[in-house]
C-alpha positions as CSV (number, residue, x, y, z in Angstrom):
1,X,0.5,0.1,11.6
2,X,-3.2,-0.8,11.1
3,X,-2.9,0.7,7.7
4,X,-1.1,-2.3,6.6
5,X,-1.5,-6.2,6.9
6,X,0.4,-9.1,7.1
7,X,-1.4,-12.0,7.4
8,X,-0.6,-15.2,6.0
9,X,-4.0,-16.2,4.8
10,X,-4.2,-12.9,2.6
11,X,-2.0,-13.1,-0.6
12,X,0.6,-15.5,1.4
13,X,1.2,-12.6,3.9
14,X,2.4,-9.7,1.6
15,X,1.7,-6.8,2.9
16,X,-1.7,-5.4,1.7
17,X,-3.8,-2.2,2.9
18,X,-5.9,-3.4,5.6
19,X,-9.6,-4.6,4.5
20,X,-8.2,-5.3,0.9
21,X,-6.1,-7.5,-1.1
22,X,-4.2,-5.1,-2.3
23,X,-0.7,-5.2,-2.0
24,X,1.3,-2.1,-0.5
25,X,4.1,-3.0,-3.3
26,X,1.2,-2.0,-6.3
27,X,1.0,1.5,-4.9
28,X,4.5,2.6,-5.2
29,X,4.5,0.0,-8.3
30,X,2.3,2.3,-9.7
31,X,3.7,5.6,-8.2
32,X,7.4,4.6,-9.4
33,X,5.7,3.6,-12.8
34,X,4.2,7.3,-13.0
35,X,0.8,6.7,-11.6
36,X,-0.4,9.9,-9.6
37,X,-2.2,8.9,-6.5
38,X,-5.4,9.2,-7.7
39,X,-5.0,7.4,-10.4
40,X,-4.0,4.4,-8.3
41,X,-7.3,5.1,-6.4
42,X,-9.1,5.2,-9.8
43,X,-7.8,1.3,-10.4
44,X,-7.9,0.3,-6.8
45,X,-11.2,1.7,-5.6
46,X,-11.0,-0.5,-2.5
47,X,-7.9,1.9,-0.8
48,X,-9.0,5.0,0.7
49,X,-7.0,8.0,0.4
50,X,-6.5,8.1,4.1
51,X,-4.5,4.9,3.7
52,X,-2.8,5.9,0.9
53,X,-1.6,9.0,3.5
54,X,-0.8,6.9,6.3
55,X,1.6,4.4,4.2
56,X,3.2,7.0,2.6
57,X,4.0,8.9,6.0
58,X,5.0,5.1,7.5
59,X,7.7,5.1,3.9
60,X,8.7,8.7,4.7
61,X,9.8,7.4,8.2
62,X,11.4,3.7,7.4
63,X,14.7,3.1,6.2
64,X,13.9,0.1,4.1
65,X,11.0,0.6,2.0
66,X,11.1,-3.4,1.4
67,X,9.9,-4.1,4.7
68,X,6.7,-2.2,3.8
69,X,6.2,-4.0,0.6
């Protein structure tokens, strides 16, 4: 998904929304945590809700949610 990257020059390779450092994990961090969404956008103004969408819909579909993060 282009919504997420792993490369292993950005943060070591944890998986961050593409065009950020901003790891995937802080999002449902902050969901789990009881963050609403645009909250998280509020502290992360660098994630769009569009990605926020797409990675959600990518969690909705995977079995293992640590894979993502």
């Amino acid at each position: 998904m282009s919504e997420i990257v792993k490369d292993p020059e950005i943060l070591g390779g944890m998986p961050v929304f593409a065009g950020t450092r901003v790891p995937v994990k802080n999002f449902f961090d902050a969901l789990i945590g009881g963050d609403s969404i645009p909250e998280f956008l509020d502290d992360f103004p660098t994630v769009t809700l569009e990605q926020v969408q797409a990675v959600l819909e990518v969690a909705h579909c995977h079995e293992n949610l640590e894979e993502l993060c």
